[in-house]
N, C-alpha and C positions, 0 to 999 in steps of 0.2 A: 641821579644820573638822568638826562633827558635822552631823548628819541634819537639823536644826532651823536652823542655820545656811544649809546648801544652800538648799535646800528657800523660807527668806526672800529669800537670795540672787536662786535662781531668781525667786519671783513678784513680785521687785521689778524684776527685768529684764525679765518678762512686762507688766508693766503699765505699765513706761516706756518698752517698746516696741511695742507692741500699739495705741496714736493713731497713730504711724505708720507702719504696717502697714493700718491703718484709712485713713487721710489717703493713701496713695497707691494711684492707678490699677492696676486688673490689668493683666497681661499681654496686649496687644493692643488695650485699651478705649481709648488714647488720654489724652491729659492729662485730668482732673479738674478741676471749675473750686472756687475758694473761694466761699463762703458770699456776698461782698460781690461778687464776679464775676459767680455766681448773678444776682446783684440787681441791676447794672446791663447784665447781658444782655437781664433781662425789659422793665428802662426803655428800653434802647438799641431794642427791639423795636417798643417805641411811638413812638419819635422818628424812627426810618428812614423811616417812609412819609413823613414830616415834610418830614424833607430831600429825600428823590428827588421828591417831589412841590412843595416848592420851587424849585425847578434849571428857566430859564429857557428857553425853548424844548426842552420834554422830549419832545413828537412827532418831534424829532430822532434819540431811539434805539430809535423802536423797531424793532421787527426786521421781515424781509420778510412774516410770518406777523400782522406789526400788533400786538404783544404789547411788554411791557418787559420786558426780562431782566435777574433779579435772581439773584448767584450772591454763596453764603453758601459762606465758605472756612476751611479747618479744618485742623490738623494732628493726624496721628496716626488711628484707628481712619473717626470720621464720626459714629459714635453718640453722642459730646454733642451734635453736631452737629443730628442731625435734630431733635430738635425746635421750634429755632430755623428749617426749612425748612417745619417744619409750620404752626406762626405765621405765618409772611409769607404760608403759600399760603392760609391766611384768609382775607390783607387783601382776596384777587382783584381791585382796581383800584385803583390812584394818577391819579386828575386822569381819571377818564373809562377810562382804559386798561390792559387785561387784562394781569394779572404772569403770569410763568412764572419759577418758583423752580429753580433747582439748584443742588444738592451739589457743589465741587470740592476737591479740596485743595489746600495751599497750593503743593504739586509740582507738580502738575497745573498751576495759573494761572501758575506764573511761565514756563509754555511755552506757554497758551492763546495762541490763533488763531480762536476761533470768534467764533460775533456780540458786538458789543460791547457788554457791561453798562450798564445806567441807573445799578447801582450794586453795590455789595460788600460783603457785611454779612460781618463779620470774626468767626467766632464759637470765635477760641483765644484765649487771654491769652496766650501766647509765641513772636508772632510777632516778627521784627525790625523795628525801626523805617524800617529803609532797603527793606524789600521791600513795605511800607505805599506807601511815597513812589514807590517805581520805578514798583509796578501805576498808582496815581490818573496818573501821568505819561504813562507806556506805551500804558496802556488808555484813556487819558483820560475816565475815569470816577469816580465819585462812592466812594469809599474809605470805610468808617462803620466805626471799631472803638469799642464801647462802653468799654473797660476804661482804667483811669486810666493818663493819660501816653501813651495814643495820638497824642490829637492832637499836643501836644509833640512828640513823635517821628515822624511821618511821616502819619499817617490826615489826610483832608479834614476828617473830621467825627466827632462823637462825643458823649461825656455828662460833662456838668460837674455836678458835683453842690457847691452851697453850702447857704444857707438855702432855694433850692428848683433843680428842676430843669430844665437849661435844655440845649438843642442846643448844642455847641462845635464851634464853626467855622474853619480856617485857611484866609482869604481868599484870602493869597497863595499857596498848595497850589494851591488852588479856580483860581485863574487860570493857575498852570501848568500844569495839567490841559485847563483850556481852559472851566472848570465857570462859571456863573455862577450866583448864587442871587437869586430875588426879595427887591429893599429889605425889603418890610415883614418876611421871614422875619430879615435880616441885623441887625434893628433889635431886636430877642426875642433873636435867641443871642447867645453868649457868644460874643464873636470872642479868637481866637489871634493874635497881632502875632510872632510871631518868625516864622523863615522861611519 
């Protein structure tokens, strides 16, 4: 093989590998989300208050401080993370009453014991679908992961995207959880009928 050979060699290897090199996370940064994740993170951000502020008797969670707590859960670093915490500390009230946002991971919540969340904004795409289902159960609270096939898999609630966009709801989640959503929100989303 000559110089001109390498040399193409090489920059054909450089360039068909250098997207992924591109396309994956540094070291320590945490997963990466895709382009279409991106975009139903920013949608799922507008529909959250949606849904917790749906959920019927919601003066029921909030905390001794008179706040709702809202914990956005992540795996890996946290920094995609924040600013999906930054967003919801925006919203500062659902239904009259002051949010209080935190960061946990998803290690963290499967051992949480502190006050119980109004609800869970879910902001990894590679979470398991059974650890979706255990927290809304456990914590009996409002589970939101935006990313496709959440609900399906275990989340309460999430984003259905057709010809437009709607809240996606699992009823029967929602009642194992103990959650219940006002009619007229239940009549607008998109309900889930499997388990």
């Amino acid at each position: 093989m000559n110089t001109a050979d390498t040399r193409s060699l090489f920059l054909g290897l450089l360039l068909g590998v250098m997207p992924l090199i591109v396309l994956h996370s540094a070291p320590g940064e945490g997963q990466t989300l895709w382009r279409e994740d991106e975009q139903r993170v920013r949608v799922g951000l507008k529909l959250f208050p949606a849904c917790v502020g749906a959920l019927e008797s919601i003066e029921d969670w909030l905390t001794p401080r008179g706040v709702l707590l809202v914990l956005v859960v992540h795996t890996g670093s946290g920094a995609s993370a924040r600013p999906v915490v930054a967003n919801l500390e925006s919203v500062d009230r659902i239904r009259d009453y002051p949010l209080e946002v935190r960061l946990v991971s998803a290690a963290e919540f499967d051992d949480y014991s502190g006050a119980r969340p109004v609800g869970v904004f879910v902001a990894s795409a590679d979470l398991e679908p059974r650890r979706l289902r255990g927290w809304s159960e456990r914590h009996r609270t409002l589970v939101f992961s935006p990313f496709a096939g959440a609900v399906e898999g275990g989340a309460i609630a999430g984003v259905h995207v057709a010809d437009r966009v709607l809240p996606f709801v699992s009823p029967t989640r929602a009642r194992r959880a103990g959650l219940r959503f006002k009619p007229f929100f239940l009549d607008v989303a998109r309900l889930y009928d499997g388990d």
